[in-house]
Every structure is written in C-alpha cells, then in structure tokens.
PQR file with spaces between the fields and no chain letter, atoms N, CA, C, O and H, PARSE charges and radii, in Angstrom:
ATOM       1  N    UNK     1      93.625   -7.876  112.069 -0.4000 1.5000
ATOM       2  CA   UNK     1      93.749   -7.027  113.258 -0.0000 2.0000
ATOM       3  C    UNK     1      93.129   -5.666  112.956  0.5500 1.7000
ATOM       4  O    UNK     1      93.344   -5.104  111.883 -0.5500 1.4000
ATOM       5  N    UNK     2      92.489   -5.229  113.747 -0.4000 1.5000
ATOM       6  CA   UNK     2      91.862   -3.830  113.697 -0.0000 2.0000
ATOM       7  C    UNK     2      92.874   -2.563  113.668  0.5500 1.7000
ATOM       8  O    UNK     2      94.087   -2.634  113.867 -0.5500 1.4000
ATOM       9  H    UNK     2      92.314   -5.686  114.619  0.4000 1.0000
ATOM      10  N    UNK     3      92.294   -1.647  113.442 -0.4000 1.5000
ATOM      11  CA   UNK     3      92.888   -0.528  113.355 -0.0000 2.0000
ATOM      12  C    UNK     3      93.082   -0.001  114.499  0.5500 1.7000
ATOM      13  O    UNK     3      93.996    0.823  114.455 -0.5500 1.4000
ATOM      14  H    UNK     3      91.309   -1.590  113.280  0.4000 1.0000
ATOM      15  N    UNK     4      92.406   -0.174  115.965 -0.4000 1.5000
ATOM      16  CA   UNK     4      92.346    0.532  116.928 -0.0000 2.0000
ATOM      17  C    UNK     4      93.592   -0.223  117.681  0.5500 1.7000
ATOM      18  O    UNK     4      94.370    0.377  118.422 -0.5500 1.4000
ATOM      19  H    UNK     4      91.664   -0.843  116.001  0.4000 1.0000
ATOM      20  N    UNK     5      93.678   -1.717  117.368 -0.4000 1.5000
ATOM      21  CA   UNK     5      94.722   -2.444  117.750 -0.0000 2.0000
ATOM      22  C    UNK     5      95.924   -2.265  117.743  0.5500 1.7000
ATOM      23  O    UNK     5      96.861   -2.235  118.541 -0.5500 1.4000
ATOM      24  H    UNK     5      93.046   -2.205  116.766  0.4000 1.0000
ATOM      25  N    UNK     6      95.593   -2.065  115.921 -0.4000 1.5000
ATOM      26  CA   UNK     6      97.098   -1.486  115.608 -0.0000 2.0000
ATOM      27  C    UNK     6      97.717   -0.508  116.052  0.5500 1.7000
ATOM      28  O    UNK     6      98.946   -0.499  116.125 -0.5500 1.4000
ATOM      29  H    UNK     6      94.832   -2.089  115.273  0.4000 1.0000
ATOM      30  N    UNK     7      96.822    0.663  116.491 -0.4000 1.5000
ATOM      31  CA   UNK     7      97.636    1.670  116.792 -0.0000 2.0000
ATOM      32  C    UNK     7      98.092    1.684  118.112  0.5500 1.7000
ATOM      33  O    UNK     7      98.894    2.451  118.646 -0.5500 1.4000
ATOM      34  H    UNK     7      95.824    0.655  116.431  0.4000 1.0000
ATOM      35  N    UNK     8      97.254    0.392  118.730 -0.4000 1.5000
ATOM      36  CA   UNK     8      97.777    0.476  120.629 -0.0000 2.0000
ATOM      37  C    UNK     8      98.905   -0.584  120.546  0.5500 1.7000
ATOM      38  O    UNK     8      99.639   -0.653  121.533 -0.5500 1.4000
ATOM      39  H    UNK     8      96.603   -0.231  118.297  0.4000 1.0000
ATOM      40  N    UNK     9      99.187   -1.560  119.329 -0.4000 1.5000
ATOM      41  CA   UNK     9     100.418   -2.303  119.096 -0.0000 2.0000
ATOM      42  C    UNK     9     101.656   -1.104  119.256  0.5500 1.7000
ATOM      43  O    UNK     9     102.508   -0.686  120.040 -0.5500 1.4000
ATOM      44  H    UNK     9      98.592   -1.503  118.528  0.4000 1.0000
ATOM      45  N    UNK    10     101.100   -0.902  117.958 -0.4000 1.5000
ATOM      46  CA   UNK    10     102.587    0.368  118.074 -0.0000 2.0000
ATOM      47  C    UNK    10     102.850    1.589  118.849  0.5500 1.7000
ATOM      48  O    UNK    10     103.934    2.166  118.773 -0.5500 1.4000
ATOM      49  H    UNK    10     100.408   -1.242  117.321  0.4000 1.0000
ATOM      50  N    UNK    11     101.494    2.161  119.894 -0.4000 1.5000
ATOM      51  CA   UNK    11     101.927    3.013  121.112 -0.0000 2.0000
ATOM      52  C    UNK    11     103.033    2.025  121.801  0.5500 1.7000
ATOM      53  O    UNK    11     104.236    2.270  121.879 -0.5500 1.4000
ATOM      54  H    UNK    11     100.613    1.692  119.956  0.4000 1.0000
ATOM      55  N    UNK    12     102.407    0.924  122.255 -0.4000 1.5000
ATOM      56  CA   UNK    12     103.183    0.288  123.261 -0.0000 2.0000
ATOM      57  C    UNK    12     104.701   -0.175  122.725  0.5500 1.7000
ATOM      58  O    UNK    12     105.580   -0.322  123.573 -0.5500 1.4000
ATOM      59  H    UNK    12     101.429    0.725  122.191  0.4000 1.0000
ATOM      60  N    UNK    13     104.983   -0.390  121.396 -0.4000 1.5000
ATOM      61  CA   UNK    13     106.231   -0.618  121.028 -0.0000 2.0000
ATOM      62  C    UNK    13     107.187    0.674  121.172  0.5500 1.7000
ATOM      63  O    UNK    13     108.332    0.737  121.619 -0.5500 1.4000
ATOM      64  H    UNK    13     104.268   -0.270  120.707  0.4000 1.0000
ATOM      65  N    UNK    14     106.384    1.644  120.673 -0.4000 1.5000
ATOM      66  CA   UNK    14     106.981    3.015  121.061 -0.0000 2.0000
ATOM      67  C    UNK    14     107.392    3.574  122.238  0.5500 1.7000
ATOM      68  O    UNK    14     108.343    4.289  122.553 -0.5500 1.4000
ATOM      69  H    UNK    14     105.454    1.593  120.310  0.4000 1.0000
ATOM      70  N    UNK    15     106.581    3.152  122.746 -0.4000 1.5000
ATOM      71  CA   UNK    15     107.170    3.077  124.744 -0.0000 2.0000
ATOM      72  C    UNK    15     108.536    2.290  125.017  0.5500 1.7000
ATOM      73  O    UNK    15     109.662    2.588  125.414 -0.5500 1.4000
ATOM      74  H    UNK    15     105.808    2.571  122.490  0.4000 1.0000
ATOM      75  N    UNK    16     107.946    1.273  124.653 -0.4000 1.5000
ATOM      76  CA   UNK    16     108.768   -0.113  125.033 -0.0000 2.0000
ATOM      77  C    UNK    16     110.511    0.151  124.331  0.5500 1.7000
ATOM      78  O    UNK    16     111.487   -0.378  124.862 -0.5500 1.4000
ATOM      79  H    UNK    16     107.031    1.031  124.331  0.4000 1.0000
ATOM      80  N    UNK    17     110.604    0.932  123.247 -0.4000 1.5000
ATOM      81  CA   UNK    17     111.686    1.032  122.252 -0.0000 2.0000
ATOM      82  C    UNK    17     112.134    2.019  122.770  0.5500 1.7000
ATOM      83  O    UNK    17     113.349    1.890  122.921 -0.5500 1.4000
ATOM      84  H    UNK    17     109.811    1.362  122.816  0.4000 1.0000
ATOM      85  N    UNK    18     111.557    3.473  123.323 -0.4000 1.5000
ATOM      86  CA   UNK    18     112.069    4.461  123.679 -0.0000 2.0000
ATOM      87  C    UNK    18     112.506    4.195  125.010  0.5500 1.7000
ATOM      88  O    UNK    18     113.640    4.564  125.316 -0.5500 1.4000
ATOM      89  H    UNK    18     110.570    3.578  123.201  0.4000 1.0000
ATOM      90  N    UNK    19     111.709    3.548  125.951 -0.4000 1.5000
ATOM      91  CA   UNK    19     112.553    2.948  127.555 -0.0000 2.0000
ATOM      92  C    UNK    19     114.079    2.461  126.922  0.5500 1.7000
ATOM      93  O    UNK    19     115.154    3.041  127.073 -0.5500 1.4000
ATOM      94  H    UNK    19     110.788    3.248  125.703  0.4000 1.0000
ATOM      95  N    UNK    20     113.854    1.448  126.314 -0.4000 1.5000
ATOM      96  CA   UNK    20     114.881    0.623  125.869 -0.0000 2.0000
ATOM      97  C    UNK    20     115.807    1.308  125.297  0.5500 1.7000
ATOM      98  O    UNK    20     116.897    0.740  125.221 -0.5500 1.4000
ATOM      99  H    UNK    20     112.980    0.978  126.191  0.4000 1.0000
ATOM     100  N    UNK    21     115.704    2.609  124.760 -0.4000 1.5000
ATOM     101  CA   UNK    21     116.845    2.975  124.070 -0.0000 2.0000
ATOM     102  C    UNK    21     117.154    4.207  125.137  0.5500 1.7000
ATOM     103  O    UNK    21     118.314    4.572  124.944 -0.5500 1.4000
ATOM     104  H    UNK    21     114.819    3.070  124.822  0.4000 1.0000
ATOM     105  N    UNK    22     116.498    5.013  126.245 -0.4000 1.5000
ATOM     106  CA   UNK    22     117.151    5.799  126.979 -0.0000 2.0000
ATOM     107  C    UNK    22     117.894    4.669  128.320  0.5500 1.7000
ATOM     108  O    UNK    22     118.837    5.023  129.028 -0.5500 1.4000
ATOM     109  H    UNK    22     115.556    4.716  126.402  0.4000 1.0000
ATOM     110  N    UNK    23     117.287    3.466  128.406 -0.4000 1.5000
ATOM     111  CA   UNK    23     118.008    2.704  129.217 -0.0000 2.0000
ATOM     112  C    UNK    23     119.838    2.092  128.930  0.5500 1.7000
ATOM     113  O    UNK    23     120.677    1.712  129.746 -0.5500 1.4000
ATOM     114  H    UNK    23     116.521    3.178  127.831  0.4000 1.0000
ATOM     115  N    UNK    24     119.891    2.214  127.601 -0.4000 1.5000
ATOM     116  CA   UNK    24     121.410    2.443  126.949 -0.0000 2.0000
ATOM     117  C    UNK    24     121.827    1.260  127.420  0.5500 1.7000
ATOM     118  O    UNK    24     122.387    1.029  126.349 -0.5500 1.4000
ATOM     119  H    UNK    24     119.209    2.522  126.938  0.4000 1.0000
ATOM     120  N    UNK    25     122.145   -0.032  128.269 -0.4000 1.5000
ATOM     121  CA   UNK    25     122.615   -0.701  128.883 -0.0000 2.0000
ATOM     122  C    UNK    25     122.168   -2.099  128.461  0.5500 1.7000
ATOM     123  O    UNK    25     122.624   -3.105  129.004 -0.5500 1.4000
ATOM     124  H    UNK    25     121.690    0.156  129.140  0.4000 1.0000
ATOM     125  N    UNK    26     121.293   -2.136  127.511 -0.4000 1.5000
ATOM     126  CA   UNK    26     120.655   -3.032  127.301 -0.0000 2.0000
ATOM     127  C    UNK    26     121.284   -3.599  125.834  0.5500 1.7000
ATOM     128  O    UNK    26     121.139   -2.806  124.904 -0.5500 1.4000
ATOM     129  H    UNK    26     120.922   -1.319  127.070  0.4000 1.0000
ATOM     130  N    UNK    27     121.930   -4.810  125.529 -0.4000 1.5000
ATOM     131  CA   UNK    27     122.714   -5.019  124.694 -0.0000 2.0000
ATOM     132  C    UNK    27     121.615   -5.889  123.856  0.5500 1.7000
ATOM     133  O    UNK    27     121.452   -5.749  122.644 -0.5500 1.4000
ATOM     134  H    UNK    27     122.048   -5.454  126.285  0.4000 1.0000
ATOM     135  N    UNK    28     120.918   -6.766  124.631 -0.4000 1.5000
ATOM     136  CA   UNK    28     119.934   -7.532  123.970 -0.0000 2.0000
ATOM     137  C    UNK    28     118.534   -7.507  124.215  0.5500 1.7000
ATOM     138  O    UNK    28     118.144   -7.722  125.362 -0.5500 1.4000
ATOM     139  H    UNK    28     121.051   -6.880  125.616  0.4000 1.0000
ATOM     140  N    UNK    29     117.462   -7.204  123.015 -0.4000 1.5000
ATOM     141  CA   UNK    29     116.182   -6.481  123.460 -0.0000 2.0000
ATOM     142  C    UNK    29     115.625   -7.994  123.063  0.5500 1.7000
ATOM     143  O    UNK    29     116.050   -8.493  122.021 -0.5500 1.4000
ATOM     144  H    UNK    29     117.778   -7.030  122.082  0.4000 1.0000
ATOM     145  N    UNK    30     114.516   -8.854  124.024 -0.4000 1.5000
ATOM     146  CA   UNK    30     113.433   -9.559  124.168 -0.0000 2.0000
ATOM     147  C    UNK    30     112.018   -9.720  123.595  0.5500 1.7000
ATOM     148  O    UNK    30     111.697  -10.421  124.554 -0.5500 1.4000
ATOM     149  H    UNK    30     114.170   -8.448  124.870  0.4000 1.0000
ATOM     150  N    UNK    31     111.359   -9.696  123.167 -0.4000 1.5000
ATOM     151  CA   UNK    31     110.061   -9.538  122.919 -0.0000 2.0000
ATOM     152  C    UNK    31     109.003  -10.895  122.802  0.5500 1.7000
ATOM     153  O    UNK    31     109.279  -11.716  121.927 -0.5500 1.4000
ATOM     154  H    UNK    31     111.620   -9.127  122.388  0.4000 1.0000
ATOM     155  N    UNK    32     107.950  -11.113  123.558 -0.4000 1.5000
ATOM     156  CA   UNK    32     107.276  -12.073  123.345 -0.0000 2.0000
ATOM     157  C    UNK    32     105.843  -11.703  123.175  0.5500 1.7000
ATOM     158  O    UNK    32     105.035  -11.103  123.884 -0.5500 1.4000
ATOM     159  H    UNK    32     107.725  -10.446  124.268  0.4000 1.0000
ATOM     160  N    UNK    33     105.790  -12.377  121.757 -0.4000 1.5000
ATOM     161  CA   UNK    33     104.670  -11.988  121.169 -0.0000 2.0000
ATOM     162  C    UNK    33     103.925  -12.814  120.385  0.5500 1.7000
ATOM     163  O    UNK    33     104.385  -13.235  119.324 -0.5500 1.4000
ATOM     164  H    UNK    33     106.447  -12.864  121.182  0.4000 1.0000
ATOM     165  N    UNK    34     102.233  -13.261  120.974 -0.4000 1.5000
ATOM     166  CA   UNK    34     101.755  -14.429  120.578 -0.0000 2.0000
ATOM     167  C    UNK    34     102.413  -15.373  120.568  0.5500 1.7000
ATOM     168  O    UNK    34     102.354  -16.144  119.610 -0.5500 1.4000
ATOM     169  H    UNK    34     101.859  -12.919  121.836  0.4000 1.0000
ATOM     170  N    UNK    35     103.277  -15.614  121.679 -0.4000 1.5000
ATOM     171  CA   UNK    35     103.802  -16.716  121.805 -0.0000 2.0000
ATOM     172  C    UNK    35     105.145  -17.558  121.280  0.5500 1.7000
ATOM     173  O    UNK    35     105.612  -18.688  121.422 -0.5500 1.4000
ATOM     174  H    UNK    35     103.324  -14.988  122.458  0.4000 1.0000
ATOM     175  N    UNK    36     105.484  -16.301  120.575 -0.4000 1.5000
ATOM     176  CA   UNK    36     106.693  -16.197  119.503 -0.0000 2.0000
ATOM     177  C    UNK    36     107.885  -15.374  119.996  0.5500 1.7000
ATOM     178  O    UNK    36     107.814  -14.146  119.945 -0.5500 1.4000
ATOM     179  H    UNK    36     105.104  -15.383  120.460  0.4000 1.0000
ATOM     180  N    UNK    37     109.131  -16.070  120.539 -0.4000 1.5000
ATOM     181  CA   UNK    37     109.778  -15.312  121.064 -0.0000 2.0000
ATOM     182  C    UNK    37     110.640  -14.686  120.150  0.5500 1.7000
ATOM     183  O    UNK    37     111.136  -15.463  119.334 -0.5500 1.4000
ATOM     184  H    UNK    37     109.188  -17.067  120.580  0.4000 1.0000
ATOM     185  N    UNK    38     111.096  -13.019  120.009 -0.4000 1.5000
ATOM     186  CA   UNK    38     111.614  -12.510  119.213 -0.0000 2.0000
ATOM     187  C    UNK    38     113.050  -11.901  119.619  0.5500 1.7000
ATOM     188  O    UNK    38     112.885  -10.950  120.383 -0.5500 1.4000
ATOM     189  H    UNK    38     110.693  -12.388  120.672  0.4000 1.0000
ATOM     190  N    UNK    39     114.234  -12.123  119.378 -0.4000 1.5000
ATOM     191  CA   UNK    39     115.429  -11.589  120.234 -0.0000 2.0000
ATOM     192  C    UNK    39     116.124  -10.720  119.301  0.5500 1.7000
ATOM     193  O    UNK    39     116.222  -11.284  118.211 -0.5500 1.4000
ATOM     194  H    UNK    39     114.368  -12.896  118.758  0.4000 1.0000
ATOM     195  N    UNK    40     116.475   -9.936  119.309 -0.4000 1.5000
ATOM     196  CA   UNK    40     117.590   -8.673  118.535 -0.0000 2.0000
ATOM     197  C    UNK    40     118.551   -8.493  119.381  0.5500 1.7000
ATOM     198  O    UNK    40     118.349   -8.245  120.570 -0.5500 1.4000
ATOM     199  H    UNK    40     116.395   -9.478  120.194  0.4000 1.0000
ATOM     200  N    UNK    41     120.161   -8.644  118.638 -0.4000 1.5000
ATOM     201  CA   UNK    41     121.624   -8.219  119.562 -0.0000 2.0000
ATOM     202  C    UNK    41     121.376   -7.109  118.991  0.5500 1.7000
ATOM     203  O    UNK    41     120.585   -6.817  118.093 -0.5500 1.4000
ATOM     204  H    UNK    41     120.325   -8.845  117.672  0.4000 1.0000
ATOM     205  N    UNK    42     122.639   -6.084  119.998 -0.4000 1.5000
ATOM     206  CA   UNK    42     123.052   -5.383  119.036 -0.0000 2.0000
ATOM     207  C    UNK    42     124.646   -4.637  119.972  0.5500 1.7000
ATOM     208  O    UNK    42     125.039   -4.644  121.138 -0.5500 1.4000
ATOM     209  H    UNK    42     123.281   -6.322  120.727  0.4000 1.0000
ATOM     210  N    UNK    43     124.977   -4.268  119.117 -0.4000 1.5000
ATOM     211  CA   UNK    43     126.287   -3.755  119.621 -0.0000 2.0000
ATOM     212  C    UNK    43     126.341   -2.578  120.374  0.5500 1.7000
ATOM     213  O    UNK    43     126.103   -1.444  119.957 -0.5500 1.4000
ATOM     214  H    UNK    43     124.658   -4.263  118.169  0.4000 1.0000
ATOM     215  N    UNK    44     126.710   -2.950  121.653 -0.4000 1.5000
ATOM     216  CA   UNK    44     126.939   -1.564  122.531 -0.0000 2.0000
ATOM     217  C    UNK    44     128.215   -0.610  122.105  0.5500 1.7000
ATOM     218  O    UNK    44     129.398   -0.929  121.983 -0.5500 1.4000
ATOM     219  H    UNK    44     126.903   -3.871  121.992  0.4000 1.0000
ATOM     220  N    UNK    45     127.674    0.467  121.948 -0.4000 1.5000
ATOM     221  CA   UNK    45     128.432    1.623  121.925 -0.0000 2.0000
ATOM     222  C    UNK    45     129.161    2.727  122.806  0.5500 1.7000
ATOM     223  O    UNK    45     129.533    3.892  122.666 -0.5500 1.4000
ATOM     224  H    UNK    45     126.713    0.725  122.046  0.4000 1.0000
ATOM     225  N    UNK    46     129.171    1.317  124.212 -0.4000 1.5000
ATOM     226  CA   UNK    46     129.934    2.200  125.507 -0.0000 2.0000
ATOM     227  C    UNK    46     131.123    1.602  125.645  0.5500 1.7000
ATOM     228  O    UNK    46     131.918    2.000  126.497 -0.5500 1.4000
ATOM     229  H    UNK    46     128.869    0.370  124.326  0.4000 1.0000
C-alpha cells in the first residue's frame, strides 16, 4: 500500500473514531474492510 493511501486510511479512521467517540451511544463499533468484517464491544460508561 502506498504512502498517500496510508495516510487517507488513517484520515478517514480518524474521522470515523472521533464521530464514534463524540457520538458516546455507541456500545459496538463495525468496520468493513476488504471484505473483512471487524467488530469491537466495549463497555458503556453511562
């Protein structure tokens, strides 16, 4: 993977993580990537 890639991989995760973490409500985060579905719990703190 290129370098220019990489860094628009991880803008968009950075987006995607910071929505997700001012959205607070979200107990379980999704991700599908190349076709590989990726799931993380995590414990709400409300």
């Amino acid at each position: 993977m290129s370098q220019k890639s990489l860094i628009t991989v991880t803008i968009c995760m950075t987006v995607i993580f910071t929505i997700w973490m001012l959205h607070g409500s979200l107990c379980e985060f999704r991700l599908n990537l190349w076709g590989a579905e990726f799931a993380a719990f995590l414990q709400c703190k409300q």
